[in-house]
C-alpha atoms as an extended CHARMM CRD file, in Angstrom:
* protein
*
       240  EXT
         1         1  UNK       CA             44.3200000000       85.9200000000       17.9720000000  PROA      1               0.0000000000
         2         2  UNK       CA             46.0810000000       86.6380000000       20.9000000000  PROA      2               0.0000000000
         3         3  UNK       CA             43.0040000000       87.3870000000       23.1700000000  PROA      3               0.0000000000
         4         4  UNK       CA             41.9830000000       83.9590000000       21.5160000000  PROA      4               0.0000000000
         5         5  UNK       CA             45.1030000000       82.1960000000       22.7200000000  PROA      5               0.0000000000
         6         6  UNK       CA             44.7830000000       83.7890000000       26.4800000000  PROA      6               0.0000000000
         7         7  UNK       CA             41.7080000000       82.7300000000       26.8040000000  PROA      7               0.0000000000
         8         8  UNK       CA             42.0510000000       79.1210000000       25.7960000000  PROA      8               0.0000000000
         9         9  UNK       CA             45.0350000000       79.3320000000       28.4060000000  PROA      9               0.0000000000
        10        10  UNK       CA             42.8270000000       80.2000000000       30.7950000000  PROA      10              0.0000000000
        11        11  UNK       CA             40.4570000000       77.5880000000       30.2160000000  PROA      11              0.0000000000
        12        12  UNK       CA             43.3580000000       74.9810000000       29.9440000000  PROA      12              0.0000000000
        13        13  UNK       CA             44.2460000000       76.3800000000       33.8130000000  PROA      13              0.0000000000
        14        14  UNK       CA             40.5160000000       75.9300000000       34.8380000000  PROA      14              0.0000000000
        15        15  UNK       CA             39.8890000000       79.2670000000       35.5940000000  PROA      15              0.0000000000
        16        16  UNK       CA             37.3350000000       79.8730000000       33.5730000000  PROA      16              0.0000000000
        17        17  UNK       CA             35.1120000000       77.8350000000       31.2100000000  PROA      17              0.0000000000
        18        18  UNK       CA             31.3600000000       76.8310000000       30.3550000000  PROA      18              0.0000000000
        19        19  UNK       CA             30.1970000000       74.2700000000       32.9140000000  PROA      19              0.0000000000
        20        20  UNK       CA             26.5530000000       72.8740000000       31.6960000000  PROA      20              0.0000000000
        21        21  UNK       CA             24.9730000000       70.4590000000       33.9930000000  PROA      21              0.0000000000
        22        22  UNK       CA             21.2560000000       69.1560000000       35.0830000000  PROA      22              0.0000000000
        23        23  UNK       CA             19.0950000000       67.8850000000       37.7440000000  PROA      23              0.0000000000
        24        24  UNK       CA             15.7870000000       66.9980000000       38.0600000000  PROA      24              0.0000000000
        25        25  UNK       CA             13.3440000000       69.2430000000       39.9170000000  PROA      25              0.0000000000
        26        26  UNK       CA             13.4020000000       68.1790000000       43.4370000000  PROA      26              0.0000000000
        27        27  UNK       CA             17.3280000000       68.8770000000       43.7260000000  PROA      27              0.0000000000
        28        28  UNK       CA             17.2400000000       71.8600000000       40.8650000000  PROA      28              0.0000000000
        29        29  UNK       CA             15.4440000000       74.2610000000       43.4230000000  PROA      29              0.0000000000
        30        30  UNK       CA             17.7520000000       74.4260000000       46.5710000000  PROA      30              0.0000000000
        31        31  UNK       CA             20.3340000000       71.6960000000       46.7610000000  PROA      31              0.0000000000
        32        32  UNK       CA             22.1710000000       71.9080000000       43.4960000000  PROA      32              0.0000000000
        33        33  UNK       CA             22.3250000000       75.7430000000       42.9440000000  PROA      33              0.0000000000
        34        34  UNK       CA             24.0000000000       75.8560000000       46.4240000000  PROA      34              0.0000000000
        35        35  UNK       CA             26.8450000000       73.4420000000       45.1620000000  PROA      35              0.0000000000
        36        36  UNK       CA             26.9120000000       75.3640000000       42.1840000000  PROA      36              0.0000000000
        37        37  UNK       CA             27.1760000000       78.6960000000       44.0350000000  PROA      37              0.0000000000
        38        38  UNK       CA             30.1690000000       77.2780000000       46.2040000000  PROA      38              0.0000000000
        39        39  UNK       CA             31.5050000000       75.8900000000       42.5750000000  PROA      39              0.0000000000
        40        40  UNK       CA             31.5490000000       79.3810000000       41.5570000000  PROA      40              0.0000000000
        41        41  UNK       CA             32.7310000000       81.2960000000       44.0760000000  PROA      41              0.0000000000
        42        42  UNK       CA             36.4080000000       78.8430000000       44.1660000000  PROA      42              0.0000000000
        43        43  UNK       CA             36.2500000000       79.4080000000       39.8570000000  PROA      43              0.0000000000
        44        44  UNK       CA             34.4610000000       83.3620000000       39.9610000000  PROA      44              0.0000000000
        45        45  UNK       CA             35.2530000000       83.1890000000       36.0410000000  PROA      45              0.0000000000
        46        46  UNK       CA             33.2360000000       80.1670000000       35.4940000000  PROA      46              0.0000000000
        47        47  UNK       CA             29.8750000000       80.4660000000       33.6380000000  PROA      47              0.0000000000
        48        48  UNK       CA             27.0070000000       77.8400000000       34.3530000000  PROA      48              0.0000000000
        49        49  UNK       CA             24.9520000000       76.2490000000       31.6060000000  PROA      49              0.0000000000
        50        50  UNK       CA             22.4500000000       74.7640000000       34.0810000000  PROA      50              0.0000000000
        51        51  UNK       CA             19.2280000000       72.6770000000       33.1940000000  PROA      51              0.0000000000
        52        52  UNK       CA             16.4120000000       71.2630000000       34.9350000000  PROA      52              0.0000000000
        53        53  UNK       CA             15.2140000000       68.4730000000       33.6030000000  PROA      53              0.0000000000
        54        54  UNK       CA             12.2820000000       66.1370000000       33.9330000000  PROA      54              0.0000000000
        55        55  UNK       CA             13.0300000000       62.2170000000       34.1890000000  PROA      55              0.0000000000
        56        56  UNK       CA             12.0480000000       61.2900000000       30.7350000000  PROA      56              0.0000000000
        57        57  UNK       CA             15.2040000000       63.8380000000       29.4020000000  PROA      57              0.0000000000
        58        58  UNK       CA             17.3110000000       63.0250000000       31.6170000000  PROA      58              0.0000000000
        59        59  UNK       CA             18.7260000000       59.7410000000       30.0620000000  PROA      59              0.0000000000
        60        60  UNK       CA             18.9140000000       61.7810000000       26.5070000000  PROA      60              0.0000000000
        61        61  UNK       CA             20.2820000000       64.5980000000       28.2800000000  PROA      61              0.0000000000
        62        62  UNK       CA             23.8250000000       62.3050000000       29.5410000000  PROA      62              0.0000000000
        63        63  UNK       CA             24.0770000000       60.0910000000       26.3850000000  PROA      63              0.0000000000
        64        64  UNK       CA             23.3400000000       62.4320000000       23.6580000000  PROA      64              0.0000000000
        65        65  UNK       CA             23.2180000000       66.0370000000       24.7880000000  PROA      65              0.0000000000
        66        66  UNK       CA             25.6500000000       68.6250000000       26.3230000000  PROA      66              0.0000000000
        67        67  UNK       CA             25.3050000000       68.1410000000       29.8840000000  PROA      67              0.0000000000
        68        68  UNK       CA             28.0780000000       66.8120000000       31.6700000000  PROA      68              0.0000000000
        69        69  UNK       CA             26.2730000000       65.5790000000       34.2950000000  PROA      69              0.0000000000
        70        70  UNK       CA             23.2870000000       65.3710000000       35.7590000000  PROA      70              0.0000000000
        71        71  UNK       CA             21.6130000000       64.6900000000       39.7550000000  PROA      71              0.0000000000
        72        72  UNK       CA             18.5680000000       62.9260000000       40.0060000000  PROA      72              0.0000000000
        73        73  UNK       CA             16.8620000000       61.0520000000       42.8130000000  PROA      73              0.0000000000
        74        74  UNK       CA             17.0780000000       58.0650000000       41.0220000000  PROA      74              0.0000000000
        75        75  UNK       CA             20.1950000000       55.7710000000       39.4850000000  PROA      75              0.0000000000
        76        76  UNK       CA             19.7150000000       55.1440000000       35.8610000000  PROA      76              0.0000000000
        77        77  UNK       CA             21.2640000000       51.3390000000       34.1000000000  PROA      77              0.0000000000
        78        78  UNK       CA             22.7100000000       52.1630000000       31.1510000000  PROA      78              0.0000000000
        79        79  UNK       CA             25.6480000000       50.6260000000       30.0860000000  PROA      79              0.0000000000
        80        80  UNK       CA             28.0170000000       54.5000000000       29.1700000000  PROA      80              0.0000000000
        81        81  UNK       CA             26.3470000000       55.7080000000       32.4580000000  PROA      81              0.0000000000
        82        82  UNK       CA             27.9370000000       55.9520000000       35.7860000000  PROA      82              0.0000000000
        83        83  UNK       CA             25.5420000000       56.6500000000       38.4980000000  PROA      83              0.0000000000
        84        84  UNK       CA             26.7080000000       57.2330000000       42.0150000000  PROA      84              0.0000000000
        85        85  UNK       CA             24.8810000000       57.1190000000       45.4870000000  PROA      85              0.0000000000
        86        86  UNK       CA             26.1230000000       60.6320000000       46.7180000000  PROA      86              0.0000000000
        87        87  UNK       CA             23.9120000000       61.2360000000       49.8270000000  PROA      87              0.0000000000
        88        88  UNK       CA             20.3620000000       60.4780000000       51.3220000000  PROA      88              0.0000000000
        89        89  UNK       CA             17.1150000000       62.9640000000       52.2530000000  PROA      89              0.0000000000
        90        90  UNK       CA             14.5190000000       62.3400000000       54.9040000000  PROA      90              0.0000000000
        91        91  UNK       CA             10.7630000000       62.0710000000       53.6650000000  PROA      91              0.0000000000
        92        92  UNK       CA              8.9610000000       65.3980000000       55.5570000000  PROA      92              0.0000000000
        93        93  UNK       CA              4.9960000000       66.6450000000       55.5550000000  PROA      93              0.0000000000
        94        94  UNK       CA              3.7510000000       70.2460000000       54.4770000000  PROA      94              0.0000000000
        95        95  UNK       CA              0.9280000000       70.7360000000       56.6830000000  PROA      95              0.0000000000
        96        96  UNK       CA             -1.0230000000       73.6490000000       55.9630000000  PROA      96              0.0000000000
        97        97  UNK       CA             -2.4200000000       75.7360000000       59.1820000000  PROA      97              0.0000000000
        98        98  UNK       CA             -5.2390000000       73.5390000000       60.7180000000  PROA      98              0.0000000000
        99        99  UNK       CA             -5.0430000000       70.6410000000       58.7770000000  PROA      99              0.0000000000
       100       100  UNK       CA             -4.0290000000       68.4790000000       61.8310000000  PROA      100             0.0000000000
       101       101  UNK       CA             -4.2230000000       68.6980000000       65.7320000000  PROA      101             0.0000000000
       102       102  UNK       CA             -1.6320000000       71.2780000000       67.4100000000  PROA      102             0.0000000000
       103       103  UNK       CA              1.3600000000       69.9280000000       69.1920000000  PROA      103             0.0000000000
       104       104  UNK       CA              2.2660000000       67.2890000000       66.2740000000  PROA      104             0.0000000000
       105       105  UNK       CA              6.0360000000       67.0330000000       66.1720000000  PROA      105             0.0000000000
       106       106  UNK       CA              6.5100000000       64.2040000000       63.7530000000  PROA      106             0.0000000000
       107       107  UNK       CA              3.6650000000       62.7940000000       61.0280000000  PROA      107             0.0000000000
       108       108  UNK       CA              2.5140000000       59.4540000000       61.4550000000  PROA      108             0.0000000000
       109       109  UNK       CA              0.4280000000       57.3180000000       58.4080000000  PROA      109             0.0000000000
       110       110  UNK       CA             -2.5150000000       56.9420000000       60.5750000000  PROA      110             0.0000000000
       111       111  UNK       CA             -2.2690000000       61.0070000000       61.2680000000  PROA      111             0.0000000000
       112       112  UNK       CA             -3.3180000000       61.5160000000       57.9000000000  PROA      112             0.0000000000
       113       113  UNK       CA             -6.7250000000       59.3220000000       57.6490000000  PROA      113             0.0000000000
       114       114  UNK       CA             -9.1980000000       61.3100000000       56.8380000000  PROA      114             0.0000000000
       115       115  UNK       CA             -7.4410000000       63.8430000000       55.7780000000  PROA      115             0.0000000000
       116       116  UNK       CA             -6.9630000000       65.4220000000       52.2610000000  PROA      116             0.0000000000
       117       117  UNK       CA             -3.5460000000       64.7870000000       50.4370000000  PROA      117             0.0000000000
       118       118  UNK       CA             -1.3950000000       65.7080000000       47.8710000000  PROA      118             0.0000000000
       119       119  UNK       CA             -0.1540000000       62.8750000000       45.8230000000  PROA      119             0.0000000000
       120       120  UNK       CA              1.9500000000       62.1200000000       43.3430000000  PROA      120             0.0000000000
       121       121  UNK       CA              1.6430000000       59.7490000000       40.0670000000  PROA      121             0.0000000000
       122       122  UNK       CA              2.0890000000       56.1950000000       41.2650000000  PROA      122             0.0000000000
       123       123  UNK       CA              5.3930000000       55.1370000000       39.0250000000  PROA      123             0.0000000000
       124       124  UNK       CA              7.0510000000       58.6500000000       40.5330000000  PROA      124             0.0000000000
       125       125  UNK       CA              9.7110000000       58.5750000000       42.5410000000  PROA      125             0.0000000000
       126       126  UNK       CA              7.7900000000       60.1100000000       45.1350000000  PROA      126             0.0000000000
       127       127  UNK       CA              4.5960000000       58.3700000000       44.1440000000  PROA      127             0.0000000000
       128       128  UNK       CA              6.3990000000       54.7560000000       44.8620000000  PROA      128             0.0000000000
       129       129  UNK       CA              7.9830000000       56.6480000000       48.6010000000  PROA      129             0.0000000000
       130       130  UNK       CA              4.5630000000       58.0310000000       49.8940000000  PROA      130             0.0000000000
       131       131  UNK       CA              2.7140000000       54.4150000000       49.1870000000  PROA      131             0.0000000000
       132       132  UNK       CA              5.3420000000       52.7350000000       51.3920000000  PROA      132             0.0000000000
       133       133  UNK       CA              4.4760000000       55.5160000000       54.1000000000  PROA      133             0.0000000000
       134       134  UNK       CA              1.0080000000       54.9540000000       54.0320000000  PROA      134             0.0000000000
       135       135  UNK       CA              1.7620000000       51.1820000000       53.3450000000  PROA      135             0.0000000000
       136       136  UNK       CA              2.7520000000       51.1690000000       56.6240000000  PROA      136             0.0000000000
       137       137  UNK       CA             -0.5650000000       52.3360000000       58.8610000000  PROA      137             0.0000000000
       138       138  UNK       CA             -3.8660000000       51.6130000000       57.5980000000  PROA      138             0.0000000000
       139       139  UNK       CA             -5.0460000000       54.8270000000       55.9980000000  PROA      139             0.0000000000
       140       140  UNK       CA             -8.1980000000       56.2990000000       53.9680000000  PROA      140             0.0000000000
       141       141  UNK       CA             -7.5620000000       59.9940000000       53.0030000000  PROA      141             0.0000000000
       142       142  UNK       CA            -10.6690000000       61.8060000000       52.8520000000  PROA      142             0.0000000000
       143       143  UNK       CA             -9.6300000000       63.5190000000       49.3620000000  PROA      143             0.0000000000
       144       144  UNK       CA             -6.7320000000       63.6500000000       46.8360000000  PROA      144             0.0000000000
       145       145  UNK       CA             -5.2460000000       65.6700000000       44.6740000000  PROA      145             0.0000000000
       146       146  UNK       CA             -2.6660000000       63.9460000000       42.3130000000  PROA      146             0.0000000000
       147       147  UNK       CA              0.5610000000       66.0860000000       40.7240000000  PROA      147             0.0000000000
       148       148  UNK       CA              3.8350000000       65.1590000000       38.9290000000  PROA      148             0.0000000000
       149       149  UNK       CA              6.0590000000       67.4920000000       41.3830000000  PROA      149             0.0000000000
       150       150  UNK       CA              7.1740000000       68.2540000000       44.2140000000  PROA      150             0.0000000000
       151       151  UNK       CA              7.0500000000       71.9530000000       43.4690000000  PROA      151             0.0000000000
       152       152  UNK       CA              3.5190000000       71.3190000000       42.6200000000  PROA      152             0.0000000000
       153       153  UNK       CA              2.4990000000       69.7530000000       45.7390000000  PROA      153             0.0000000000
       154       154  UNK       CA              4.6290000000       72.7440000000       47.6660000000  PROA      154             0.0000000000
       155       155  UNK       CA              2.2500000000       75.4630000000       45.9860000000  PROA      155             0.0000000000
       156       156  UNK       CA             -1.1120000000       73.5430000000       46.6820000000  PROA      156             0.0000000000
       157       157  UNK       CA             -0.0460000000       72.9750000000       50.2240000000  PROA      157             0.0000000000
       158       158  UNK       CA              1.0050000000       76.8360000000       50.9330000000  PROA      158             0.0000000000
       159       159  UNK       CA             -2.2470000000       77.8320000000       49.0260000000  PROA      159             0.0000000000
       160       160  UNK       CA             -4.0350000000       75.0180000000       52.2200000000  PROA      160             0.0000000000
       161       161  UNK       CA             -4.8890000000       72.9570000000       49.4880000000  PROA      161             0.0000000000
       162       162  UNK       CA             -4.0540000000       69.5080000000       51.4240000000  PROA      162             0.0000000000
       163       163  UNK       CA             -1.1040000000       68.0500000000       53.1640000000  PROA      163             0.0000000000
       164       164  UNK       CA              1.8770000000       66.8920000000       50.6830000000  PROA      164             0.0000000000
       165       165  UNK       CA              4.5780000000       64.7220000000       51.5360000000  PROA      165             0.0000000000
       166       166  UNK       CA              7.9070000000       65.5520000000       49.8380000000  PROA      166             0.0000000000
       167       167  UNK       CA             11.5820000000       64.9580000000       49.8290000000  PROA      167             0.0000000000
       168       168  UNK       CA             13.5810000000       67.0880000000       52.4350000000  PROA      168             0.0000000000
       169       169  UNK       CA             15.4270000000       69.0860000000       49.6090000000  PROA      169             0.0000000000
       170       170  UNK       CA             12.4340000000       70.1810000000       47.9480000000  PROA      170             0.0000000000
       171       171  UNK       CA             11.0590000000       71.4710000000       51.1000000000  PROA      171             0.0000000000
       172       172  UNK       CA             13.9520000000       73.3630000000       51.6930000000  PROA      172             0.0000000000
       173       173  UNK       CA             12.2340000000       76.1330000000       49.3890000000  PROA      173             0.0000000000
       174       174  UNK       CA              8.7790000000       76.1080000000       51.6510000000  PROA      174             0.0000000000
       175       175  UNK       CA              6.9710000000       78.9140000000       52.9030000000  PROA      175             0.0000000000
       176       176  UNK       CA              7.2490000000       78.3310000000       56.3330000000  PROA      176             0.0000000000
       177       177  UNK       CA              4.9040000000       80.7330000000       57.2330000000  PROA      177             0.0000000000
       178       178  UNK       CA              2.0260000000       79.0230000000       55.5170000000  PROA      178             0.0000000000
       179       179  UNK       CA              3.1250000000       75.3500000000       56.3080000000  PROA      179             0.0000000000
       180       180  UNK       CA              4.9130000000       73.7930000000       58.8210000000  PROA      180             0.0000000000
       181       181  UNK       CA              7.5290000000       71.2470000000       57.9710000000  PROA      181             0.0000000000
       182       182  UNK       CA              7.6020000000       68.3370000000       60.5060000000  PROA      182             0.0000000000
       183       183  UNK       CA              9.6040000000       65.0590000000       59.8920000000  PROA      183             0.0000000000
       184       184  UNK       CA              7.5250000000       61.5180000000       59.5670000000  PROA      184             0.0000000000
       185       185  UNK       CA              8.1070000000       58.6470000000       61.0470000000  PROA      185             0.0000000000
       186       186  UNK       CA              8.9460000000       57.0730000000       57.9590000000  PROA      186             0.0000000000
       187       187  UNK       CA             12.8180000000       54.8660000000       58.1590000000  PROA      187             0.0000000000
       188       188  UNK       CA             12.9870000000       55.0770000000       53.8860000000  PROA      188             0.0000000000
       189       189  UNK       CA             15.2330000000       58.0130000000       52.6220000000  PROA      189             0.0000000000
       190       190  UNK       CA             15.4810000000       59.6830000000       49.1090000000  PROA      190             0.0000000000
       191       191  UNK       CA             18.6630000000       58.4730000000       47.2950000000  PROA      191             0.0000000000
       192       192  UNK       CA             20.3750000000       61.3740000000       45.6390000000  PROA      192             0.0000000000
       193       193  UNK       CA             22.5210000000       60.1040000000       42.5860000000  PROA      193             0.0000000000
       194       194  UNK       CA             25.4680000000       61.7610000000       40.4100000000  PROA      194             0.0000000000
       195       195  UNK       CA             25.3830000000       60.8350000000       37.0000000000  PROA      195             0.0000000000
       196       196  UNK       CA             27.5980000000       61.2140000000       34.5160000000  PROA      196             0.0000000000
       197       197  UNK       CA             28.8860000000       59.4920000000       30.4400000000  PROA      197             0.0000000000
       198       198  UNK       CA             32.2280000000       57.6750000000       31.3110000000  PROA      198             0.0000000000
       199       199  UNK       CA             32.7150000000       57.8970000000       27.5320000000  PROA      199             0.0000000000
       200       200  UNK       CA             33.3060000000       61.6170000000       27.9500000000  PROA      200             0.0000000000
       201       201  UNK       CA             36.4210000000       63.3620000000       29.7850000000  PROA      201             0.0000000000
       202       202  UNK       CA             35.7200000000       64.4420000000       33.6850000000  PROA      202             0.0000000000
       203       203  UNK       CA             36.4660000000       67.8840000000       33.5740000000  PROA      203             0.0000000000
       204       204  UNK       CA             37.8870000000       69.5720000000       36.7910000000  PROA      204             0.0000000000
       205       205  UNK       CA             34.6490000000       71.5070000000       37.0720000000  PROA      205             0.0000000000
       206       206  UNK       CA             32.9370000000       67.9440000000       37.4030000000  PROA      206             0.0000000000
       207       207  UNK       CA             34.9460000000       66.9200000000       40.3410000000  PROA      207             0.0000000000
       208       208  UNK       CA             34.9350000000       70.1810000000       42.3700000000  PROA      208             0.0000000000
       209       209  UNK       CA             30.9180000000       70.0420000000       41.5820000000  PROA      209             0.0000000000
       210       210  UNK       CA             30.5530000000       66.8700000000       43.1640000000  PROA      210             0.0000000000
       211       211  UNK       CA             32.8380000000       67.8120000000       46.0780000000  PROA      211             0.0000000000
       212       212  UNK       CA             30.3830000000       70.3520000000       46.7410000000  PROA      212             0.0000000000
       213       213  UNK       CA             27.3090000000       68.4910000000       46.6380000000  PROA      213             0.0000000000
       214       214  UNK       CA             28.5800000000       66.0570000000       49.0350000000  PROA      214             0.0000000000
       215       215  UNK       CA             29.2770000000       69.1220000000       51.7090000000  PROA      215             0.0000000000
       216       216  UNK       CA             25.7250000000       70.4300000000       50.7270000000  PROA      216             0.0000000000
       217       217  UNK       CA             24.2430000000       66.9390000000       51.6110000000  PROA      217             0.0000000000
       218       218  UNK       CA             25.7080000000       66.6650000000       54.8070000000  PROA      218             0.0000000000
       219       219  UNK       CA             24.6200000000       69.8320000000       55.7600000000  PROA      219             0.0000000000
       220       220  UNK       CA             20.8340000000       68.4340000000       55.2630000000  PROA      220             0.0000000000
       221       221  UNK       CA             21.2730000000       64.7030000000       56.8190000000  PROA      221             0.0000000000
       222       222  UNK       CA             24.7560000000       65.6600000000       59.4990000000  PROA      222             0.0000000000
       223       223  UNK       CA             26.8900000000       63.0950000000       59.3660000000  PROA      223             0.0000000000
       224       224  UNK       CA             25.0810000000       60.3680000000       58.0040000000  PROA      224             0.0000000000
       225       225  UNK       CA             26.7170000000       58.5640000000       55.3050000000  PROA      225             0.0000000000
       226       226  UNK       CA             24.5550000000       57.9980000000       51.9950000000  PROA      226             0.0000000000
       227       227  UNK       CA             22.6270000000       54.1930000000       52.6380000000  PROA      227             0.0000000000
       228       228  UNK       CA             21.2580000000       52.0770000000       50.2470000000  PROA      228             0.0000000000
       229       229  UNK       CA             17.6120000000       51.2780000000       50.4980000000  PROA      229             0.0000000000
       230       230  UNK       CA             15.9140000000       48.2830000000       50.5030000000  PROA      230             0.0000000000
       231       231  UNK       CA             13.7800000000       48.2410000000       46.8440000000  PROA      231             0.0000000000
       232       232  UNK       CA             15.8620000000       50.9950000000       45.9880000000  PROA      232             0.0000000000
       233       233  UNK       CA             13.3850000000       53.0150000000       43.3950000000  PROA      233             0.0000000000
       234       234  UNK       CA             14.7980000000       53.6330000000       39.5010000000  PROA      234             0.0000000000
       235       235  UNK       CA             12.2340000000       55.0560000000       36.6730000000  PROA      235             0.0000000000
       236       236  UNK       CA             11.5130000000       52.4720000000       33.9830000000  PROA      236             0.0000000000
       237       237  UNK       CA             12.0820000000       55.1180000000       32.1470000000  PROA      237             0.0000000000
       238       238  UNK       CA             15.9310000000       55.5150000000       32.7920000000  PROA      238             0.0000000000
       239       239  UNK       CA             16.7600000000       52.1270000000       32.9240000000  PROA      239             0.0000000000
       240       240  UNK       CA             18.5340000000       51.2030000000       29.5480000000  PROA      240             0.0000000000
């Protein structure tokens, strides 16, 4: 009983506690574990529930299930969730050795006609980004290959299957030594959002996460404050 007491003490002082939280796959490789590791090393007795979730759990995950938040690259309308514009990640190319001429320092639409491509599912986040980018030039890729994610297209482009275009943080976790990672000259960013049930409590936890993802964003984009967008992209599916 007493180690029982101590314990919730303990809790009650935020030093230690069970902190369960999500993000979708693009941010759950690199961008949220390192706000989560800086989390963790201000609260070492903390222990992390985290979970990666796709886009059609994430909705179920804040309303019904035990997270207490969740990051996503996408807001969500729902009327108990609170989604906040947090930061802001530049659109970059994985080109595999020899898929385009030497010397390239930043990827233009027309750079990639003829070429073979990694795409994504239309209604993805990243499906709707990489049709405004080659919106923009008049391009015919030579070949496809269609995926759901952005890990996805990371493997097939280290394996030299065909240039992908990703988000910033998911290329964070690149082989550089297989692909090189240039910038485009796309001006649309990937919207990070925080997400969380205003019908539950904020813990402390929640607030020195989101601290920490901020400092982990500007770390990838400087100093630039997160922008909104024009035709700022939400899955049907999360919009309640």
């Amino acid at each position: 009983l007493e180690k029982a007491i101590d314990r919730a003490a303990r809790i009650a002082r935020s030093e230690e506690g069970l902190f369960r939280f999500g993000a979708s796959p693009s941010l759950g490789r690199v961008l949220v574990p390192r706000a989560i590791g800086a989390l963790v090393r201000k609260r070492p007795g903390l222990s992390i529930h985290f979970d990666v979730l796709s886009v059609a759990q994430v909705l179920d995950y804040l309303v019904s299930g035990p997270g207490e938040g969740a990051v996503t690259l996408f807001p969500i309308t729902h009327g108990i969730v609170q989604s906040t514009l947090v930061g802001t990640g530049r659109m970059v190319a994985l080109v595999p050795q020899g898929s385009l001429p030497a010397g390239a320092e930043r990827l233009r639409p027309e750079d990639l006609d003829g070429a073979t491509l990694v795409v994504f599912e239309p209604q993805s986040v990243h499906g709707q980004m990489l049709s405004r980018f080659l919106n923009t030039g008049s391009v015919t890729p030579r070949k496809t290959h269609v995926v759901r994610f952005a890990e996805t297209a990371i493997g097939l482009a280290e394996a030299g299957v065909g240039i992908a275009i990703v988000d910033e943080f998911s290329a964070a976790s690149v082989d550089r030594s297989s692909v090189a990672v240039l910038p485009t000259t796309f001006e649309g960013v990937f919207q990070v959002y925080l997400h969380r049930n205003v019908e539950r409590v904020q813990s402390r936890f929640m607030q020195l996460l989101t601290a920490a993802l901020r400092d982990e964003l500007l770390a990838f984009c400087g100093d630039q404050p997160p922008r909104e967008t024009e035709g700022t992209i939400a899955h049907p599916q999360a919009s309640v």
